[in-house]
RODO-2510 file (C-alpha; in nm, 4 decimals, decimal comma):
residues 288
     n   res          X          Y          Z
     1     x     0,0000     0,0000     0,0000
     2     x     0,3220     0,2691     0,0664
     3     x     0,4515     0,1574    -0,2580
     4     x     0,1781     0,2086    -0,4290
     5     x     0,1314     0,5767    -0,2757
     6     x     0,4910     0,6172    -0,3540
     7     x     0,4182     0,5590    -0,6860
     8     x     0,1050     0,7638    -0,7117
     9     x     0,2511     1,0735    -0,5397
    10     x     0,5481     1,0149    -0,7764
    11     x     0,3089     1,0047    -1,1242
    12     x     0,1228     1,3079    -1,0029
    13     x     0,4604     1,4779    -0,9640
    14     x     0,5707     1,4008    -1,3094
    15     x     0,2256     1,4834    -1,4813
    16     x     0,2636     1,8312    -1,3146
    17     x     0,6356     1,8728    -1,4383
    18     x     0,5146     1,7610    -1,7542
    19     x     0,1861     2,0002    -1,7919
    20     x     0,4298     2,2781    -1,6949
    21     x     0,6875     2,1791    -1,9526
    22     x     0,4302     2,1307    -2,2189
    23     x     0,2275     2,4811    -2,1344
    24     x     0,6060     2,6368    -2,1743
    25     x     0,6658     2,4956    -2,4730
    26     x     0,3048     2,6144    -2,6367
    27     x     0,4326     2,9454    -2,5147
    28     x     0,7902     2,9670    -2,6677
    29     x     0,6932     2,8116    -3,0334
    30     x     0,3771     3,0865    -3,0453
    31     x     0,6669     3,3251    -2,9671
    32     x     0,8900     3,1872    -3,2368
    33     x     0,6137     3,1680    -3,4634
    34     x     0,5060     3,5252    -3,4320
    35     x     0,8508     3,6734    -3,4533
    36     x     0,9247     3,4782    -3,7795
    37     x     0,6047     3,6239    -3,9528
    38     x     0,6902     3,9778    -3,8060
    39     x     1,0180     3,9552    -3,9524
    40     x     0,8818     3,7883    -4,3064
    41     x     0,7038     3,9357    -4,5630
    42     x     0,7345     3,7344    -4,8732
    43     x     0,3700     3,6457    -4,9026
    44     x     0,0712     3,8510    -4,8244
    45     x     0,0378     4,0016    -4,4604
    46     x    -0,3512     3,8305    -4,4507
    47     x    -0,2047     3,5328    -4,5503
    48     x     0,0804     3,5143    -4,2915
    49     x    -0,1882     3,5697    -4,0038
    50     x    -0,4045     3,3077    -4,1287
    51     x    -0,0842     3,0859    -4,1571
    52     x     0,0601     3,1949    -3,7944
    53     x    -0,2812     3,1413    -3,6251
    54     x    -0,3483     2,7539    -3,7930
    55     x     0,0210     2,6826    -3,6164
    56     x    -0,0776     2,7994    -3,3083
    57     x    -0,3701     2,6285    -3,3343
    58     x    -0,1725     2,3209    -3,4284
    59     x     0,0578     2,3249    -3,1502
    60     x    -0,1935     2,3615    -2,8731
    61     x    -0,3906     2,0625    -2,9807
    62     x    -0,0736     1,8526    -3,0354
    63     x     0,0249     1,9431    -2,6870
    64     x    -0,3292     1,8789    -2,5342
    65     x    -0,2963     1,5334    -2,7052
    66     x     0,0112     1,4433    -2,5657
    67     x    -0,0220     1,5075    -2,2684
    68     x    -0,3348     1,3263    -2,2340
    69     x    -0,1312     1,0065    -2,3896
    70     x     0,1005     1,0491    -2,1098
    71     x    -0,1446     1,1213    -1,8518
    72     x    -0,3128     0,7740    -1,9348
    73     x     0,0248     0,6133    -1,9621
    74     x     0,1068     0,7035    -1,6224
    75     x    -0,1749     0,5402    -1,4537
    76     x    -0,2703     0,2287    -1,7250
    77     x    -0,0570    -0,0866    -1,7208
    78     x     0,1032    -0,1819    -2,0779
    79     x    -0,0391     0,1281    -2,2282
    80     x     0,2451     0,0816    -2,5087
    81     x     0,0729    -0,2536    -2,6068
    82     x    -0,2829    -0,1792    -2,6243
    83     x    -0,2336     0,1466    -2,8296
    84     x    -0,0199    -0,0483    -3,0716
    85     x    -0,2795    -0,2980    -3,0820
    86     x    -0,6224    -0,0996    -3,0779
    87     x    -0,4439     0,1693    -3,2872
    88     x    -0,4485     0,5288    -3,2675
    89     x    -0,7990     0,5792    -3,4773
    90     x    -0,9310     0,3009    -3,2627
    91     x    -0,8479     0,4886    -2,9444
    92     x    -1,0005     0,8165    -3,0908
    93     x    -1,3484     0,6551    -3,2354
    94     x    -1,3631     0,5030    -2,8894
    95     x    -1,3572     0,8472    -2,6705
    96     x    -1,6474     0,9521    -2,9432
    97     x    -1,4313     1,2126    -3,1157
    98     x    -1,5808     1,1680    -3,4442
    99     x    -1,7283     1,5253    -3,4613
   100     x    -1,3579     1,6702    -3,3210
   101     x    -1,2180     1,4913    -3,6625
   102     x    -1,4782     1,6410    -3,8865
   103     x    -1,4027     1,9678    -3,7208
   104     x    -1,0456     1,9091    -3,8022
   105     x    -1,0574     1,7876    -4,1140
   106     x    -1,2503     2,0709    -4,2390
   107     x    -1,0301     2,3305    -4,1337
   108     x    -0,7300     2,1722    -4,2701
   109     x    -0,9727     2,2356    -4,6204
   110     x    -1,0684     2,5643    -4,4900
   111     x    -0,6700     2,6813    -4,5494
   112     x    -0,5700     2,4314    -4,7979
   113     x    -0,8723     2,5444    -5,0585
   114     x    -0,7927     2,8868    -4,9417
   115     x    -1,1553     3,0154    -4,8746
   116     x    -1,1097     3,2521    -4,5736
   117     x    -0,8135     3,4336    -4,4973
   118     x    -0,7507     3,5794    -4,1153
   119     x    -0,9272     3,9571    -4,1875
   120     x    -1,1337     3,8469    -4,4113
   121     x    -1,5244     4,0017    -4,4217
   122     x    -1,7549     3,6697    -4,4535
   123     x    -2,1020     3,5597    -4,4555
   124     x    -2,1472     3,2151    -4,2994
   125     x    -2,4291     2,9481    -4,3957
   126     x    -2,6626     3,2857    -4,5064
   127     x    -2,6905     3,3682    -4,1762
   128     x    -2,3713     3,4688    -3,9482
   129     x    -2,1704     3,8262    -4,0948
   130     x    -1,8282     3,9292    -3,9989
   131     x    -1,4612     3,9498    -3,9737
   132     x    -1,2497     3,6473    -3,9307
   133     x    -1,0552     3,7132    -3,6613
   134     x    -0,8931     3,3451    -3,5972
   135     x    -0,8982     3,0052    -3,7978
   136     x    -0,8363     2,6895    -3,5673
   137     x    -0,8350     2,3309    -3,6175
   138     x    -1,1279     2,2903    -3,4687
   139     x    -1,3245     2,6261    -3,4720
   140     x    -1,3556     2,9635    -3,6701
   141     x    -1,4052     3,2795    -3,4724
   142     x    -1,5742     3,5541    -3,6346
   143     x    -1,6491     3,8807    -3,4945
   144     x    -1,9998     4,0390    -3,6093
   145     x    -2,0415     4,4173    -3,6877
   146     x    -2,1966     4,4340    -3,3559
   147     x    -1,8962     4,3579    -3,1491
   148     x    -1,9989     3,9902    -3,0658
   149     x    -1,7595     3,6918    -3,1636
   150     x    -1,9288     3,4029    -3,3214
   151     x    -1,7798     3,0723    -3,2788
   152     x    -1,8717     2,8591    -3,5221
   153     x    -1,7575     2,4757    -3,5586
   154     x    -1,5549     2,3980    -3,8703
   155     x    -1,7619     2,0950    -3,9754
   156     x    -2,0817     2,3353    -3,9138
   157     x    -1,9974     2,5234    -4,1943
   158     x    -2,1785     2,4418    -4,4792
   159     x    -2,1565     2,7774    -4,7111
   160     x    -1,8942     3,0540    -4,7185
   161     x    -1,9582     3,4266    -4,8909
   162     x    -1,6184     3,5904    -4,9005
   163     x    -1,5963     3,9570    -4,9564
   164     x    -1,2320     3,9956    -4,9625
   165     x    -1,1020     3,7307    -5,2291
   166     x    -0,8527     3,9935    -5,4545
   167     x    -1,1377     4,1557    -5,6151
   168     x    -1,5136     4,3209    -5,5589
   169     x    -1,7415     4,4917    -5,7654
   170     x    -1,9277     4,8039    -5,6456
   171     x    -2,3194     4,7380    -5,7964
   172     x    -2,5798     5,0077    -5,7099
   173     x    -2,8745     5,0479    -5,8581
   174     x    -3,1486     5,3495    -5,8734
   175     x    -3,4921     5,3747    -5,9747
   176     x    -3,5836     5,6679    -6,0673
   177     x    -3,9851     5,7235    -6,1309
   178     x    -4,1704     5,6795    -6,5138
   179     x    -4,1899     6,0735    -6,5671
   180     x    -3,8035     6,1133    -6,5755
   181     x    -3,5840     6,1602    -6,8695
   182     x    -3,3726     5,8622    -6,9681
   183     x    -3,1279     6,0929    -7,1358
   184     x    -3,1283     6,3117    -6,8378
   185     x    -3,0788     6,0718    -6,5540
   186     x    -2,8250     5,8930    -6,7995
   187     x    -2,6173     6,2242    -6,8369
   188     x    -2,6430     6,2883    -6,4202
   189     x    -2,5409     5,9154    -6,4104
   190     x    -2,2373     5,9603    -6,6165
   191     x    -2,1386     6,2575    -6,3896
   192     x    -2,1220     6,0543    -6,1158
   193     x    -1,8931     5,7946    -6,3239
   194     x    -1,6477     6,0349    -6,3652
   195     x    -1,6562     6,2247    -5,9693
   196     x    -1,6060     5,8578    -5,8649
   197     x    -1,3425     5,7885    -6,1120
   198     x    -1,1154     6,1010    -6,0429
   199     x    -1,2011     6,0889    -5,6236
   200     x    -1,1376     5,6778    -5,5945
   201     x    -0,8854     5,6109    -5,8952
   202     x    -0,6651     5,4549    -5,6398
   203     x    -0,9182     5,1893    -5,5024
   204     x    -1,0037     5,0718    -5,8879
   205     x    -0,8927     4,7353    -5,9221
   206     x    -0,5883     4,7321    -6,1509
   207     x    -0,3813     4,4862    -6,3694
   208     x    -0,0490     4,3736    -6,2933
   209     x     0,0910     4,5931    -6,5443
   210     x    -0,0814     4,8591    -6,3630
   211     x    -0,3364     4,9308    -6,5819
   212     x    -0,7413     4,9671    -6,4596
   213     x    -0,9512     4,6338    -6,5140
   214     x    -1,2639     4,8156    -6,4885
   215     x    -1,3411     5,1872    -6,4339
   216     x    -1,6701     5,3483    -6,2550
   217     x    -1,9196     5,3231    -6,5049
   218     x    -2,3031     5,3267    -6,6249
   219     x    -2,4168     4,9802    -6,6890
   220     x    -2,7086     5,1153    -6,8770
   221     x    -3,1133     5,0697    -6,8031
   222     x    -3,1567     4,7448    -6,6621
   223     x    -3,4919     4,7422    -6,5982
   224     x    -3,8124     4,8923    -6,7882
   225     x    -4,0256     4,8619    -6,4527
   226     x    -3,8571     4,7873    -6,1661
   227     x    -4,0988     4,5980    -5,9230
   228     x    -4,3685     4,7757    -6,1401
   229     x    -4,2440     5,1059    -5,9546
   230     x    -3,9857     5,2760    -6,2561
   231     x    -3,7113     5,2731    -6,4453
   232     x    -3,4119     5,0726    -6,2912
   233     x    -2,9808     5,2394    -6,4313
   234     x    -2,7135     5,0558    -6,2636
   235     x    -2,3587     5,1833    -6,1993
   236     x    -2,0658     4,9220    -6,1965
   237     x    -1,6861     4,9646    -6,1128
   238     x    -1,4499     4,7187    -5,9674
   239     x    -1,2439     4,8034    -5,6676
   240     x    -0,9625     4,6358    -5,4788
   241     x    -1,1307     4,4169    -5,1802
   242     x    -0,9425     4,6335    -4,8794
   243     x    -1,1427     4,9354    -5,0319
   244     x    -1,5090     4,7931    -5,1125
   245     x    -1,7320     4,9250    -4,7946
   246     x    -1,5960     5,2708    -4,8152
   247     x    -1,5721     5,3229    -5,2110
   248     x    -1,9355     5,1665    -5,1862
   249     x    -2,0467     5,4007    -4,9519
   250     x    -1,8991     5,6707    -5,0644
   251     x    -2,0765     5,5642    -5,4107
   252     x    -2,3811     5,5947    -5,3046
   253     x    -2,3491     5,9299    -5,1984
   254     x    -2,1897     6,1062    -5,5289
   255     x    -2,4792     5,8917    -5,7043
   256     x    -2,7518     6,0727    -5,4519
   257     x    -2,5870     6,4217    -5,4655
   258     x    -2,5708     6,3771    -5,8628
   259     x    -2,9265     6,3253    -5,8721
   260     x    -3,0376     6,5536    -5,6376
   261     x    -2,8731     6,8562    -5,8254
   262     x    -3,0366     6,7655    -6,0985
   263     x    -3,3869     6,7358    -5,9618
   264     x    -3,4478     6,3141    -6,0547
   265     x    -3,6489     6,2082    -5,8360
   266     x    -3,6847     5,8622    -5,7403
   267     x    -3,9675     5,5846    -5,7518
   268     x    -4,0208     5,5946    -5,4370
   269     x    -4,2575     5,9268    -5,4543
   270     x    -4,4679     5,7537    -5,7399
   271     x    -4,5499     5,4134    -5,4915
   272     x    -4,6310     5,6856    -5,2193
   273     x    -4,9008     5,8406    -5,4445
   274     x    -5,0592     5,5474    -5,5736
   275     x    -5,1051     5,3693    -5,2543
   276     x    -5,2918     5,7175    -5,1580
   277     x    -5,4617     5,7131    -5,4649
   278     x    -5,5832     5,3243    -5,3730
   279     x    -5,6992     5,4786    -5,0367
   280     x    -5,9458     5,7136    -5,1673
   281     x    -6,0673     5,4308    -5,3859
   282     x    -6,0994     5,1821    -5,1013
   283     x    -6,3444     5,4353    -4,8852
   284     x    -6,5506     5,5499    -5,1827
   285     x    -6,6298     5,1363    -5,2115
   286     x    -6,6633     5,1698    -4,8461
   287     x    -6,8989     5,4661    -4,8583
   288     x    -7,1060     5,3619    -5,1464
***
């Protein structure tokens, strides 16, 4: 019975050294890690994070792992045998870790497929909107517009909008009401082209000769009767990702002011005064 105690006191002592030595070691390779990117910059700085955080991922887990291996080691006779012969996936399927695979497994695809980078402005499954702000091995944190972080399992994700992939095109549309001019909301339109083009040349999405792939521009009418409320222009341009949410923004507003100076107004004051228009009608049924 001493013996034994002996031996307990002595495997607790040893599982402690070895947590310690194993949390230290976590520590110092994240340190390593983050140095070496900070000091690197021979691929893309959203890259590198995405990179640094899937190692630090990596490490913790392989850490957790082991020491759990050892931990069981301490305290199960012939340990060495029975993993040998049951096998590591054997050992895994039997603590029910099949979701922790799948969870696994898709992130490894999340990086090697190179879907999201770390900075990255997402839409998850439809539903969930944000910024990545760290890709593990098991989960993907993402924090919403709000201010809340989402964490979201890796094999829960089933569809992935990415904003920030090289390239996005600025779309907005206006519908302006039946009684306008085409030729005059075209020209106010083209106005707008060219504020937009002189004010955001540098966000324009360019070649790698340099040259623009595609300026601020009228699409043209792309709608006769837009929701059967008017007629429907829509301005294009394509814009480096980094600069999409302000140049869009900032779109809209050169767009509004264009139209505004020039007195277009939009369809919105034409669905005002028919639904009054169906009012009177409903109360002289009502009346009669």
């Amino acid at each position: 019975m001493e013996q034994f105690n002996k031996f307990k006191e002595l495997a607790i002592f040893d599982v402690i050294v070895v947590a310690v030595g194993l949390w230290l070691s976590v520590i110092l390779i994240n340190i390593i890690i983050r140095k070496f990117f900070q000091k690197t910059n021979f691929i893309e700085e959203r890259k590198e994070k995405t990179i640094e955080s899937m190692m630090q991922s990596l490490t913790k887990y392989t850490a957790t792992i082991c020491f759990l291996l050892y931990v069981v080691s301490q305290f199960v006779d012939n340990f060495g045998s029975i993993l040998a012969g049951a096998g590591v996936a054997g050992i895994i399927l039997g603590f029910g870790a099949q979701s922790l695979i799948k969870d696994i497994l898709a992130g490894l695809f999340l990086i090697y497929e190179k879907q999201i980078h770390q900075g990255d402005f997402i839409t998850i499954n439809n539903t969930f909107n944000g910024t990545v702000e760290e890709i593990g091995l098991r989960s993907l944190k993402v924090r919403e517009w709000s201010g809340k972080l989402l964490t979201i399992s890796n094999g829960e994700i089933k569809q992935i909008q990415n904003y920030n992939i090289d390239r996005m095109r600025v779309i907005e549309r206006v519908v302006v009401r039946f009684r306008e001019n085409p030729e005059k909301v075209w020209a106010a339109l083209e106005k707008a082209c060219e504020k937009l083009n002189e004010q955001y040349d540098h966000c324009l999405k360019r070649d790698l000769e340099g040259n623009i792939i595609e300026s601020f521009q009228l699409f043209g009418m792309t709608s006769l009767n837009a929701g059967f409320r008017g007629y429907e222009y829509t301005v294009i341009g394509l814009v480096d990702d980094q600069y999409y949410w302000s140049t869009a923004k900032e779109a809209r507003k050169i767009i509004a002011q264009a139209l505004y100076d020039e007195k277009i107004g939009l369809a919105e004051e034409q669905v005002l005064l028919y639904q009054q228009k169906e009012d009177e009608m409903l109360q002289e049924l009502n009346r009669g």
